[in-house]
mmCIF file as gemmi writes it, N, C-alpha and C atoms, coordinates in Angstrom:
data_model
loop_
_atom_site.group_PDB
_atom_site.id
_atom_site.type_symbol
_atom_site.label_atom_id
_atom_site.label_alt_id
_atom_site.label_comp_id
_atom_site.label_asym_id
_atom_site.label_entity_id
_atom_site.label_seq_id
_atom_site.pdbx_PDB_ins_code
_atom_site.Cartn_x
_atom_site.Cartn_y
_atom_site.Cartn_z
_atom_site.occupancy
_atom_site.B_iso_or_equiv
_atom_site.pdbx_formal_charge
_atom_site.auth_seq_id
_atom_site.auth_asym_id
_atom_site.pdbx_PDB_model_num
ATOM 1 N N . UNK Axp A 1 ? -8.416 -0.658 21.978 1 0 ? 1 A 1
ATOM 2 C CA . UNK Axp A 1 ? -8.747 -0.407 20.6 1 0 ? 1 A 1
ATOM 3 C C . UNK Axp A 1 ? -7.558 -0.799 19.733 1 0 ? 1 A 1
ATOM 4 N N . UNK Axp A 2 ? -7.776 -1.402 18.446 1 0 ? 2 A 1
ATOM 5 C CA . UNK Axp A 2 ? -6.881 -1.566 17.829 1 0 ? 2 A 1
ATOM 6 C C . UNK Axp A 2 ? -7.102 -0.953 16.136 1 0 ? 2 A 1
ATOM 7 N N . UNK Axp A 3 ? -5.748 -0.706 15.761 1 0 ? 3 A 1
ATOM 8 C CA . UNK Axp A 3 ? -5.65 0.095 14.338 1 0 ? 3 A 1
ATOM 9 C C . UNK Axp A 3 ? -4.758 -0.886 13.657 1 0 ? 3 A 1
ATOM 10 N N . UNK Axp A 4 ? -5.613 -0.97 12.445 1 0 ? 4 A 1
ATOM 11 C CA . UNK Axp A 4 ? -4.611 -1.439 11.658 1 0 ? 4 A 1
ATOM 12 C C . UNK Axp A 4 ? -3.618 -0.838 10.822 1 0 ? 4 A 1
ATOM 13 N N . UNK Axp A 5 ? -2.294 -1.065 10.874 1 0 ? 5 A 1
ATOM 14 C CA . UNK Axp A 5 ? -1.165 -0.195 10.222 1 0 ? 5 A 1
ATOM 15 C C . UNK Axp A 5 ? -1.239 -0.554 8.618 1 0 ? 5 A 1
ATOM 16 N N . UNK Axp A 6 ? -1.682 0.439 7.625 1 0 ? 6 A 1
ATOM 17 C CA . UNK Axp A 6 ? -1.993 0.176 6.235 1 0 ? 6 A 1
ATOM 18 C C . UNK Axp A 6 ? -0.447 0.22 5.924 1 0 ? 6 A 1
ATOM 19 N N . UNK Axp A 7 ? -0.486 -0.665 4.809 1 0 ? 7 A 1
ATOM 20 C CA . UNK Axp A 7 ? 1.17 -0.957 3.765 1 0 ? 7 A 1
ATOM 21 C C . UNK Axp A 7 ? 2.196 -1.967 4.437 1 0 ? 7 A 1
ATOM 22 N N . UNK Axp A 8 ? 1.992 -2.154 5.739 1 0 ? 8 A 1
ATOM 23 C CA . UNK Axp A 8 ? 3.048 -2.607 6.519 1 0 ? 8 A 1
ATOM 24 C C . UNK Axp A 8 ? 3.294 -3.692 7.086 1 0 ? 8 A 1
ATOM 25 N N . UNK Axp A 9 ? 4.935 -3.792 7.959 1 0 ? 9 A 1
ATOM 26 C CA . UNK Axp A 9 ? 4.412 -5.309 8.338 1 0 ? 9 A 1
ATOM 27 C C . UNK Axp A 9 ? 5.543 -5.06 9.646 1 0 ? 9 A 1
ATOM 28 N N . UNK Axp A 10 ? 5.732 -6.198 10.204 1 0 ? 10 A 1
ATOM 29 C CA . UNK Axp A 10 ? 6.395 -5.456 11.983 1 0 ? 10 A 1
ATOM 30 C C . UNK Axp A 10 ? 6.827 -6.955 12.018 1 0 ? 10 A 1
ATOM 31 N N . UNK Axp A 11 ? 8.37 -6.435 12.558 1 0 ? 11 A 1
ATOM 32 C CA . UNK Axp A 11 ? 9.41 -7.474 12.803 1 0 ? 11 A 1
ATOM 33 C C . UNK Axp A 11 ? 9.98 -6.964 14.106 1 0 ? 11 A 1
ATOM 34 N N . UNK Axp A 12 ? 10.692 -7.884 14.873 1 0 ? 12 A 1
ATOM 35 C CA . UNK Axp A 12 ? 11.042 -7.774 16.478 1 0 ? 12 A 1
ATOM 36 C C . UNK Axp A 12 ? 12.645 -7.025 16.696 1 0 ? 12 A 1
ATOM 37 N N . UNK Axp A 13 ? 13.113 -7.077 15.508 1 0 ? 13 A 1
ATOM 38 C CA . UNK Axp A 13 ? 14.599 -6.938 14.676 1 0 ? 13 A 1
ATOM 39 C C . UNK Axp A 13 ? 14.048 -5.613 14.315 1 0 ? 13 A 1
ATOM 40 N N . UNK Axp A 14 ? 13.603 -4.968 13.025 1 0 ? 14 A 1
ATOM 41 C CA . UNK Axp A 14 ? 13.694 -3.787 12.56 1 0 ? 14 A 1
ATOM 42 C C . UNK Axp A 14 ? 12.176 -3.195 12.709 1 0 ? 14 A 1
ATOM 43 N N . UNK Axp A 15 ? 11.336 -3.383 13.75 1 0 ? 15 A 1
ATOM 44 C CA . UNK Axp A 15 ? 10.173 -2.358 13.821 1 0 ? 15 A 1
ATOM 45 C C . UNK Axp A 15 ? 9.229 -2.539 12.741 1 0 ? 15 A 1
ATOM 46 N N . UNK Axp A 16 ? 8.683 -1.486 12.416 1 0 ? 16 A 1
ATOM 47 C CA . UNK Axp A 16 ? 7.898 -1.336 11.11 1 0 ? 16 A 1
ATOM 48 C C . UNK Axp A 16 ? 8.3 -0.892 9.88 1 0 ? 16 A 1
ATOM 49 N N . UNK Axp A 17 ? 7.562 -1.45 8.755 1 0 ? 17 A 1
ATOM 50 C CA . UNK Axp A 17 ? 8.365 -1.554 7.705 1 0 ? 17 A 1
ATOM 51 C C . UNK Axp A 17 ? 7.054 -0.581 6.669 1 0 ? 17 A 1
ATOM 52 N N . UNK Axp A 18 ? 7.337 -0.054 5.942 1 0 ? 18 A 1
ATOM 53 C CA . UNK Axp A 18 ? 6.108 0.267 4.89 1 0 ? 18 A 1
ATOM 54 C C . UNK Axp A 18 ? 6.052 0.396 3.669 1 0 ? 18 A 1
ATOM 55 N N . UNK Axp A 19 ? 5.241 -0.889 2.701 1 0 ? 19 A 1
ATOM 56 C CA . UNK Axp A 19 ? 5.835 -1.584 1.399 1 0 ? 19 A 1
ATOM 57 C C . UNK Axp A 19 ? 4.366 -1.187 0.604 1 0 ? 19 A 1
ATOM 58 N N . UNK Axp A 20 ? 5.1 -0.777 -0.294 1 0 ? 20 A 1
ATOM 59 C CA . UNK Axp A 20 ? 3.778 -0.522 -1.355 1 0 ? 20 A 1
ATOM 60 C C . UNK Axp A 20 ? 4.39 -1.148 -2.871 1 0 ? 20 A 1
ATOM 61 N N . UNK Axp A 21 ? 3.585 -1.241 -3.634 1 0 ? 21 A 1
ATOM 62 C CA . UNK Axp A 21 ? 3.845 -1.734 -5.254 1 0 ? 21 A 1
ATOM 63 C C . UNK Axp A 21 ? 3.878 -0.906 -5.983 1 0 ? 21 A 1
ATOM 64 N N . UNK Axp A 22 ? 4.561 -0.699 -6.69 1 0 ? 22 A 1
ATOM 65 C CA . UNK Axp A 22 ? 5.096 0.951 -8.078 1 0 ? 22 A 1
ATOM 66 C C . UNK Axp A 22 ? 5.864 0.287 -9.051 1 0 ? 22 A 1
ATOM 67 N N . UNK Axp A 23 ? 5.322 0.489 -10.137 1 0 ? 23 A 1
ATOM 68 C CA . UNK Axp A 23 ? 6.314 0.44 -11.236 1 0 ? 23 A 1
ATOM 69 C C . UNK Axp A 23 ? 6.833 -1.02 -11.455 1 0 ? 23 A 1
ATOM 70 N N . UNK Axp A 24 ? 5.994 -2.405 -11.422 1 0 ? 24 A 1
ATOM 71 C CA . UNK Axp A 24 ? 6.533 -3.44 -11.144 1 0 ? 24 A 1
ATOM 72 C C . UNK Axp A 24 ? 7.241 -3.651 -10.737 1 0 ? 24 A 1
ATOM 73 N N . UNK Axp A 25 ? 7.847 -2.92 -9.486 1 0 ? 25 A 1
ATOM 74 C CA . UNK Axp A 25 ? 8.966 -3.128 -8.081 1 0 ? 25 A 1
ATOM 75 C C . UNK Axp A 25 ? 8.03 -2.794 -6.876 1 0 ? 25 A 1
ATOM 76 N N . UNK Axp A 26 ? 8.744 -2.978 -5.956 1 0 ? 26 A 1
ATOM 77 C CA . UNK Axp A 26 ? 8.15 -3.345 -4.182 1 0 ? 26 A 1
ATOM 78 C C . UNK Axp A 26 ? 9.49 -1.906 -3.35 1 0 ? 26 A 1
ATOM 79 N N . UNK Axp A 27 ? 8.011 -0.731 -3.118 1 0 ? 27 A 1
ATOM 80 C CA . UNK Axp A 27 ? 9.088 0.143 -2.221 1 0 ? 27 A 1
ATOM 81 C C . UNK Axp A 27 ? 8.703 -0.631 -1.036 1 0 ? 27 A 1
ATOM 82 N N . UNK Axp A 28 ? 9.994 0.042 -0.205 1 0 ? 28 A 1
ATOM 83 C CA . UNK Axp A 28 ? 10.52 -0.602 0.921 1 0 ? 28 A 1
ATOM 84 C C . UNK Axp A 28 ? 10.885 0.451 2.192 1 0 ? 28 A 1
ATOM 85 N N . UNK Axp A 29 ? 10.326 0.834 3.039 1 0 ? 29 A 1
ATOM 86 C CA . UNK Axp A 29 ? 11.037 1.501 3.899 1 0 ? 29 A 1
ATOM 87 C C . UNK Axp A 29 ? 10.623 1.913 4.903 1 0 ? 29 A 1
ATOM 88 N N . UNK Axp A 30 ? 11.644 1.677 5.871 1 0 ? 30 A 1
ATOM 89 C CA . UNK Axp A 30 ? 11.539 1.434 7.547 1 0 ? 30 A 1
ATOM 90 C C . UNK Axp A 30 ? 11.151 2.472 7.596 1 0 ? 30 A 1
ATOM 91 N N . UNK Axp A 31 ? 10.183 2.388 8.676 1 0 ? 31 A 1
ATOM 92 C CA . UNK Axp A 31 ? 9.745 3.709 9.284 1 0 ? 31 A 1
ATOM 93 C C . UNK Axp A 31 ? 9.866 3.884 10.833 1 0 ? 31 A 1
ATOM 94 N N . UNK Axp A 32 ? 11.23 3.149 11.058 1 0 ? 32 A 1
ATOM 95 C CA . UNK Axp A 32 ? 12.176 3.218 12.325 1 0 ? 32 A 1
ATOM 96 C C . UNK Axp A 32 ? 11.335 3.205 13.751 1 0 ? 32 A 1
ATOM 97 N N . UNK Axp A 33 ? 10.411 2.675 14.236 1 0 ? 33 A 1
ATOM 98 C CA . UNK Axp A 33 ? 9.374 2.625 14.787 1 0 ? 33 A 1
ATOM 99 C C . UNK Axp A 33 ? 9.02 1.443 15.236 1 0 ? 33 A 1
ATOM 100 N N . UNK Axp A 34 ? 8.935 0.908 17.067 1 0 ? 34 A 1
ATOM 101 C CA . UNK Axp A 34 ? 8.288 -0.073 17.02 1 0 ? 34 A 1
ATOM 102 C C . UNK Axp A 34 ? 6.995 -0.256 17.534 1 0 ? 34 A 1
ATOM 103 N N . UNK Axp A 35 ? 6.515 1.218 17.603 1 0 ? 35 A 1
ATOM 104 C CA . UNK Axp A 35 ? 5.253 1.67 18.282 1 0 ? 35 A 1
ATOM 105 C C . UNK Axp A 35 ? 4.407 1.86 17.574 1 0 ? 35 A 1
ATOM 106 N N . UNK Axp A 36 ? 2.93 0.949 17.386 1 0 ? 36 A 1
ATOM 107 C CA . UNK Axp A 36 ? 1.657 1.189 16.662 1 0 ? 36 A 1
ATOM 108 C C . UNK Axp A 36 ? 1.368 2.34 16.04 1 0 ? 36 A 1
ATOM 109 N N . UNK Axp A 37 ? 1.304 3.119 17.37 1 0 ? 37 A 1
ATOM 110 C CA . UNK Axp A 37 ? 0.682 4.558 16.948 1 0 ? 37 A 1
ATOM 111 C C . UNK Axp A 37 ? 1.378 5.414 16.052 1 0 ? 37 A 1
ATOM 112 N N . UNK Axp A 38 ? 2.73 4.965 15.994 1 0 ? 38 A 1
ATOM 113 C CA . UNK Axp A 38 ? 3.634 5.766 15.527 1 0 ? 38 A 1
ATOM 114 C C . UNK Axp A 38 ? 4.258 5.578 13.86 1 0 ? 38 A 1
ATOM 115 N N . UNK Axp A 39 ? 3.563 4.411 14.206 1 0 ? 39 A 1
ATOM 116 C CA . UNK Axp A 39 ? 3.812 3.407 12.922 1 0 ? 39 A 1
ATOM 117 C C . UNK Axp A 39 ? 2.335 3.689 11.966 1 0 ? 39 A 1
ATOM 118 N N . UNK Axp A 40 ? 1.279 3.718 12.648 1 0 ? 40 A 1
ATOM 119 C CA . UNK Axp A 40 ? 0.021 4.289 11.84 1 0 ? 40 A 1
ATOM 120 C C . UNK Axp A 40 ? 0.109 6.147 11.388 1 0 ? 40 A 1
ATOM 121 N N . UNK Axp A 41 ? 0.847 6.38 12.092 1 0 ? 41 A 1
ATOM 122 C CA . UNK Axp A 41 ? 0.655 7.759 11.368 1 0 ? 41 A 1
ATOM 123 C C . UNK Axp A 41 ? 1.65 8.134 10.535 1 0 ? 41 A 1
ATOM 124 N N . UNK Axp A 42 ? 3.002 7.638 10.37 1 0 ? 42 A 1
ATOM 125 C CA . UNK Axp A 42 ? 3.871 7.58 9.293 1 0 ? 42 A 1
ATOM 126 C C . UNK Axp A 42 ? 3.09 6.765 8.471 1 0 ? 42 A 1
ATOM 127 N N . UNK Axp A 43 ? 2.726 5.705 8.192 1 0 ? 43 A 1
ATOM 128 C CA . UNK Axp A 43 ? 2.326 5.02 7.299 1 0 ? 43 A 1
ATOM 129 C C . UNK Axp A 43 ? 1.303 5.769 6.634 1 0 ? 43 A 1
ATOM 130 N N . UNK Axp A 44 ? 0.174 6.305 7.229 1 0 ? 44 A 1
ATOM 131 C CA . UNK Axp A 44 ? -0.411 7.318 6.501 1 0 ? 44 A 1
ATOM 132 C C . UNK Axp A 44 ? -0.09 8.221 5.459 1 0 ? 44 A 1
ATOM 133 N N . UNK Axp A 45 ? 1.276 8.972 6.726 1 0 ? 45 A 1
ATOM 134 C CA . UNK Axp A 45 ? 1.627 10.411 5.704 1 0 ? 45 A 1
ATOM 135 C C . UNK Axp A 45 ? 2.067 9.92 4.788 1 0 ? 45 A 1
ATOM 136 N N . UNK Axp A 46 ? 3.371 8.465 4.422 1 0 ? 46 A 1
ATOM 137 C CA . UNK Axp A 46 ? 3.773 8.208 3.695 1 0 ? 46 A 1
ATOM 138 C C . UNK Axp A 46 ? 2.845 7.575 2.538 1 0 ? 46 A 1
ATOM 139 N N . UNK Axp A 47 ? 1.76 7.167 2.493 1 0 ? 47 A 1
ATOM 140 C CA . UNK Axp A 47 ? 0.645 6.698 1.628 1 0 ? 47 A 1
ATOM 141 C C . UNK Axp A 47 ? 0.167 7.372 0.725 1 0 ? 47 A 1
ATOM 142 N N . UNK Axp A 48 ? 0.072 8.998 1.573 1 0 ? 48 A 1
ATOM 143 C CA . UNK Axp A 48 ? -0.785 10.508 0.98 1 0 ? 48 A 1
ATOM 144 C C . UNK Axp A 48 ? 0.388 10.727 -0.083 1 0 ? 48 A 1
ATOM 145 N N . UNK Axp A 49 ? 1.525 11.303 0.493 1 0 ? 49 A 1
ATOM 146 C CA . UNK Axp A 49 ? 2.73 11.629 -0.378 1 0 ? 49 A 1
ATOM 147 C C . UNK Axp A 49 ? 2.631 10.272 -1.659 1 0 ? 49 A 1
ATOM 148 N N . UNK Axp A 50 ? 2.889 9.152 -1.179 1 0 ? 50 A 1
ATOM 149 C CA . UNK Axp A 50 ? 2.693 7.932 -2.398 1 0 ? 50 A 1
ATOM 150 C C . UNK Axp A 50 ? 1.701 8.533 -3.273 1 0 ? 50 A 1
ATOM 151 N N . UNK Axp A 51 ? 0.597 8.756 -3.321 1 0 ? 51 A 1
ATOM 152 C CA . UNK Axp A 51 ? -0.425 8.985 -3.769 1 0 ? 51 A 1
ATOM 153 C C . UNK Axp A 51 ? -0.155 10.304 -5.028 1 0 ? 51 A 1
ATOM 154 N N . UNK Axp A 52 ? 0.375 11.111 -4.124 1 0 ? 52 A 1
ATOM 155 C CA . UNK Axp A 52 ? 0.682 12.691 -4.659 1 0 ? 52 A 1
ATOM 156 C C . UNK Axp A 52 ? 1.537 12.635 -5.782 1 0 ? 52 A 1
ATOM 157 N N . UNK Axp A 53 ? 2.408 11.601 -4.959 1 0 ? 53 A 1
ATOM 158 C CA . UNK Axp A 53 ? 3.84 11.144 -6.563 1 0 ? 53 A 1
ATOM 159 C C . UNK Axp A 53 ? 3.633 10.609 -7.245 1 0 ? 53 A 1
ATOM 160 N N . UNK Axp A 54 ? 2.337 9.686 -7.311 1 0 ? 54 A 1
ATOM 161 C CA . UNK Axp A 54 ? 2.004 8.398 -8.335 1 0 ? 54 A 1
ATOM 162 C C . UNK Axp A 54 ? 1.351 9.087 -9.217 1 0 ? 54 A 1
ATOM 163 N N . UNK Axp A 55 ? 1.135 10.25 -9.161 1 0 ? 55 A 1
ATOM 164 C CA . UNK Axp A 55 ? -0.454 10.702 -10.401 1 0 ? 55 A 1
ATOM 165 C C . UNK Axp A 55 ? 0.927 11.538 -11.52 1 0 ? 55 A 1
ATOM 166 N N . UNK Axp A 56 ? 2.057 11.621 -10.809 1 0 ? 56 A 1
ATOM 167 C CA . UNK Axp A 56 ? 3.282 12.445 -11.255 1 0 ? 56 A 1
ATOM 168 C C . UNK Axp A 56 ? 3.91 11.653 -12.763 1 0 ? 56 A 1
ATOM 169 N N . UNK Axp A 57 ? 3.857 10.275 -12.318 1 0 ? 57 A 1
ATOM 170 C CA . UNK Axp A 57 ? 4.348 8.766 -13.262 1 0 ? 57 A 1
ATOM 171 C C . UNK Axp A 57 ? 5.893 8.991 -12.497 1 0 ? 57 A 1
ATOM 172 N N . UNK Axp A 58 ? 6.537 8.922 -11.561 1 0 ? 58 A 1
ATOM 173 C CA . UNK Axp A 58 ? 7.85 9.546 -11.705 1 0 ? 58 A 1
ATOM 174 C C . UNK Axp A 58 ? 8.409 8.291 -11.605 1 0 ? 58 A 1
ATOM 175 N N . UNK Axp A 59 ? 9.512 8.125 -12.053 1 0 ? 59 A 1
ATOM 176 C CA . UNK Axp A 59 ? 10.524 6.477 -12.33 1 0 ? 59 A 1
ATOM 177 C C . UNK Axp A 59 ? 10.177 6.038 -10.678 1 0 ? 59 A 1
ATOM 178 N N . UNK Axp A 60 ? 10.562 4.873 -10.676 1 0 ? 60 A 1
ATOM 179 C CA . UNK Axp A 60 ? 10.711 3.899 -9.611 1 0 ? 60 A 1
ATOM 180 C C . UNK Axp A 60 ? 11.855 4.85 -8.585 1 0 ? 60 A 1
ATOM 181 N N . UNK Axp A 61 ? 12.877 4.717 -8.801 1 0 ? 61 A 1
ATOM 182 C CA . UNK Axp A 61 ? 14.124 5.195 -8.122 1 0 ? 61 A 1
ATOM 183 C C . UNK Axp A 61 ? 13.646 7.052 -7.584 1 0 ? 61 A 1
ATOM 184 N N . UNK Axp A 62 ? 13.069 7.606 -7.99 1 0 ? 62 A 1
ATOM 185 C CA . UNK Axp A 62 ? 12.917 8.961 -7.53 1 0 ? 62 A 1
ATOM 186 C C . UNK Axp A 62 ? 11.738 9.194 -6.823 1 0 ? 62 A 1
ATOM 187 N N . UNK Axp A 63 ? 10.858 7.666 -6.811 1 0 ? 63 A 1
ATOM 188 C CA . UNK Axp A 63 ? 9.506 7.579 -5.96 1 0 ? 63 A 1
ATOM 189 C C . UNK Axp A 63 ? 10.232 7.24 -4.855 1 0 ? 63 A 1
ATOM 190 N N . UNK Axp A 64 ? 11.298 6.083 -4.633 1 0 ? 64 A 1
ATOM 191 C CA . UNK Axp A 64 ? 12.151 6.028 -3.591 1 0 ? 64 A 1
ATOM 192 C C . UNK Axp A 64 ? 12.838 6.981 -2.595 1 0 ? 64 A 1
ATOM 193 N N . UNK Axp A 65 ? 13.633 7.404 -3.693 1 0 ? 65 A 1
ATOM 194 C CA . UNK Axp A 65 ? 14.284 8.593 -2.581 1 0 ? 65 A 1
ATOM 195 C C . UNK Axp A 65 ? 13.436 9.66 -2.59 1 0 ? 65 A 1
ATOM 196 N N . UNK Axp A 66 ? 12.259 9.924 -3.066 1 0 ? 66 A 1
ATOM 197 C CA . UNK Axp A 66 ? 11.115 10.839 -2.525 1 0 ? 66 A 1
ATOM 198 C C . UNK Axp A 66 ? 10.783 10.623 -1.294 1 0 ? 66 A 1
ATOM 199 N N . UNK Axp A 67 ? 10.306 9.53 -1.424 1 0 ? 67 A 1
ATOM 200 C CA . UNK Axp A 67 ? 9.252 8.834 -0.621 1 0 ? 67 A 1
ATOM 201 C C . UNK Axp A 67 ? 10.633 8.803 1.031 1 0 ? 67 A 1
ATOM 202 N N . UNK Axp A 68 ? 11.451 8.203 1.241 1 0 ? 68 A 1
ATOM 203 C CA . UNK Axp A 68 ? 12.482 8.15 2.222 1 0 ? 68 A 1
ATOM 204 C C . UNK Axp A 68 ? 12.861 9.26 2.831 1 0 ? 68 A 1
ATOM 205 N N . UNK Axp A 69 ? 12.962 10.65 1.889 1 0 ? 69 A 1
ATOM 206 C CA . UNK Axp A 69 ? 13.491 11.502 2.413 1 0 ? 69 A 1
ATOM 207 C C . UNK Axp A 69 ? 12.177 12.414 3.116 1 0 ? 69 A 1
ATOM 208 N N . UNK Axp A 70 ? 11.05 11.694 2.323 1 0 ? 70 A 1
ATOM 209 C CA . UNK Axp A 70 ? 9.792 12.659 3.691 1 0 ? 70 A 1
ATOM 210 C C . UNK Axp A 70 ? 9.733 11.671 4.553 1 0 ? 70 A 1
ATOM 211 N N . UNK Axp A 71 ? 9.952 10.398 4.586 1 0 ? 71 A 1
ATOM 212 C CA . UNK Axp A 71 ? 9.909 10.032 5.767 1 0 ? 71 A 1
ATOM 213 C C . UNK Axp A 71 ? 10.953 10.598 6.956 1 0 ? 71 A 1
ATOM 214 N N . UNK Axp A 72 ? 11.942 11.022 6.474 1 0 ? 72 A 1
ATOM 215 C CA . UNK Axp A 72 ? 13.552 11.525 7.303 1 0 ? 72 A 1
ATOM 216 C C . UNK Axp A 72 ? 12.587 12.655 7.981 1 0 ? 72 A 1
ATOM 217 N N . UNK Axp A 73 ? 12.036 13.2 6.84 1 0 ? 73 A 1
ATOM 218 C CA . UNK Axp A 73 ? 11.106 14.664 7.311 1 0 ? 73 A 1
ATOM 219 C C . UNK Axp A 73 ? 10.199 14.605 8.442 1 0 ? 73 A 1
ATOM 220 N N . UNK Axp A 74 ? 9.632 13.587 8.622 1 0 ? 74 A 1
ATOM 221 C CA . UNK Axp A 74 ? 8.527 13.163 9.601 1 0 ? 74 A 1
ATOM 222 C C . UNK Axp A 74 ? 9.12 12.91 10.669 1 0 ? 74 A 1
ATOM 223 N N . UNK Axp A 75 ? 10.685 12.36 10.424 1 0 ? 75 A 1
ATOM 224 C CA . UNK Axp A 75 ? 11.137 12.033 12.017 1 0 ? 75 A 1
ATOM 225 C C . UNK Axp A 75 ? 11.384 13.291 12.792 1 0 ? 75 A 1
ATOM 226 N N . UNK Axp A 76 ? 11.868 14.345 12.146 1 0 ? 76 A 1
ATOM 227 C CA . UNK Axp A 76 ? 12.503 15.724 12.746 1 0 ? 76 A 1
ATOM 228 C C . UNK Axp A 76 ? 11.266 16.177 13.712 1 0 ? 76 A 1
């Protein structure tokens, strides 16, 4: 069976990556992972949270380090 990983894109060098569009800039951020499964379910949580912050309007830069530091959260 295969899943497709939403937002993302997979390099042999840094794993998976998960890029969305905000604020006429491109977030960016590894989701340290070179495993599908592992990579589809961060990409998720990180999508929901996207979602949660976007209805917020919050600047570019604080959707960033939002968005990064729940990913830090997801690794624990």
């Amino acid at each position: 069976m295969s899943t497709q990983v939403i937002h993302t894109s997979y390099t042999e060098k840094a794993g998976y990556v998960w890029r969305k569009r905000y604020a006429s800039n491109t977030l960016s951020v590894a989701l340290h992972t070179k495993s599908p499964a592992e990579a589809t379910r961060r990409s998720a949580s990180l999508s929901i949270r996207f979602m949660q912050l976007e209805t917020l309007a919050v600047p570019f830069v604080a959707m960033r380090e939002a968005i990064k530091a729940y990913r830090d959260e997801l690794m624990n």
